[in-house]
C-alpha positions as CSV (number, residue, x, y, z in Angstrom):
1,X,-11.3,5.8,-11.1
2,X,-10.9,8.9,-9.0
3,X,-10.9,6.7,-5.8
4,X,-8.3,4.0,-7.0
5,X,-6.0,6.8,-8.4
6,X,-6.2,8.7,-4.4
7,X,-5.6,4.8,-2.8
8,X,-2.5,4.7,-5.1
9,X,-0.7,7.5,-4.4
10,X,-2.0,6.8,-0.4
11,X,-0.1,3.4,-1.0
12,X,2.9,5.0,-1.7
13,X,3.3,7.5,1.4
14,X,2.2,4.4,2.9
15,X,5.2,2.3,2.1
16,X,7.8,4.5,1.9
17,X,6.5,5.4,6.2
18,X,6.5,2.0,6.8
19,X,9.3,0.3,4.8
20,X,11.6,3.6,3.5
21,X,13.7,3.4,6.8
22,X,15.0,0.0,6.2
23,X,17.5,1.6,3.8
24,X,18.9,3.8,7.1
25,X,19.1,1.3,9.8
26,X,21.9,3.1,11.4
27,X,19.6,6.4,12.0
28,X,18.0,7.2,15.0
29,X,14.9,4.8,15.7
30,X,13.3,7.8,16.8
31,X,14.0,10.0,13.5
32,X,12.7,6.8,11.9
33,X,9.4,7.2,13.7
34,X,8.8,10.5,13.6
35,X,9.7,10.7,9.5
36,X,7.6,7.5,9.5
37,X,4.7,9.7,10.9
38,X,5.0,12.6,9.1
39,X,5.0,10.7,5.7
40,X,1.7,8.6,6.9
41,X,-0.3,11.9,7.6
42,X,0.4,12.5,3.6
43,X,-0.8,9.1,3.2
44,X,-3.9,10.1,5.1
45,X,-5.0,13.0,3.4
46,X,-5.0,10.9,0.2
47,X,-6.7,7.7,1.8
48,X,-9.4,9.2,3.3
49,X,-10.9,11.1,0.3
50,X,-10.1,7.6,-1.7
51,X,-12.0,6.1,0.7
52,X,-14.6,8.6,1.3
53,X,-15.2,9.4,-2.0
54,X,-15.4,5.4,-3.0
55,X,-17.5,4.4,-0.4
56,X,-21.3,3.5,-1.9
57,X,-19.7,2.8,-5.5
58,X,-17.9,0.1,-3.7
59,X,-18.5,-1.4,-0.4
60,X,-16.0,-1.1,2.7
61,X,-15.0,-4.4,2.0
62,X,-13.9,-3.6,-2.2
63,X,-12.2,-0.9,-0.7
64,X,-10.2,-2.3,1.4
65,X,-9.5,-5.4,-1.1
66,X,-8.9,-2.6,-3.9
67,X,-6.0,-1.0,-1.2
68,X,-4.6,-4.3,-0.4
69,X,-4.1,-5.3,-4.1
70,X,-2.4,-2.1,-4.9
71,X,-0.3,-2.4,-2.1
72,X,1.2,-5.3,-3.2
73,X,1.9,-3.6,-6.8
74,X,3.5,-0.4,-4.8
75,X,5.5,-2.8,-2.5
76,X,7.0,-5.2,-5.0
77,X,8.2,-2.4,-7.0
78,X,9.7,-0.7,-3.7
79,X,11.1,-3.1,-2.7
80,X,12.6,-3.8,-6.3
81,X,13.6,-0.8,-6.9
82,X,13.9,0.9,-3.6
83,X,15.4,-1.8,-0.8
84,X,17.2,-3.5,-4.1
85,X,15.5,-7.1,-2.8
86,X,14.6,-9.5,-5.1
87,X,11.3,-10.8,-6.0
88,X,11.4,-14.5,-5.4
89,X,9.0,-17.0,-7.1
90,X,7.3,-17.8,-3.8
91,X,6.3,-14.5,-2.7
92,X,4.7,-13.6,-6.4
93,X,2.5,-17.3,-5.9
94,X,1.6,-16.1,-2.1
95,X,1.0,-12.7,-3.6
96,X,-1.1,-14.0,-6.5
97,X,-3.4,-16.1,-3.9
98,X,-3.9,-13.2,-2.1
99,X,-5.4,-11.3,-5.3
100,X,-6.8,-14.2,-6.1
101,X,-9.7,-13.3,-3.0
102,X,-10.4,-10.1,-5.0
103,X,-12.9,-12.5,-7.2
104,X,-14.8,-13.6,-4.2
105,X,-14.9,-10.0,-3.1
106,X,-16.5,-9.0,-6.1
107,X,-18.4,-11.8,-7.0
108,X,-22.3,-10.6,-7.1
């Protein structure tokens, strides 16, 4: 539990450095980057504990599906609540395929 807690707080540095700038478009590129940076090394000191810590209760592979499937939880709330986009239909079906893997993943 430890290990998904650390990858979801990691998720959210993670999309506020990568997507967080799209809501100041008219800043500096380069502020954009360096802020950008600065956020992922937060990210960083919770992923690699997450992952560290994780690793041999799951395998590399369950980690990285565990990460990719809270990702897409963080990100469609930020981008709900954060960029003020809407959630269309289509994306939520592409989204729900790609969780969908996270059976095969898992599957002894």
């Amino acid at each position: 539990m430890r290990t998904i807690i650390l990858l979801a707080i990691s998720n959210i540095f993670m999309t506020f450095a990568w997507y967080g700038h799209l809501k100041y478009k008219n800043s500096p590129l380069l502020l954009a980057i360096t802020l950008s940076w600065f956020i992922a090394f937060a990210e960083y000191c919770f992923q690699v504990p997450a992952n560290r810590m994780g690793h041999g209760q799951f395998t590399a592979a369950q980690l990285k599906t565990i990460q990719e499937v809270i990702t897409l939880i963080v990100f469609c709330l930020f981008s709900v609540t954060y960029l003020k986009e809407e959630l269309k239909w289509n994306y939520l079906v592409g989204f729900a395929m790609i969780i969908g893997a996270v059976f095969f993943i898992f599957k002894k």
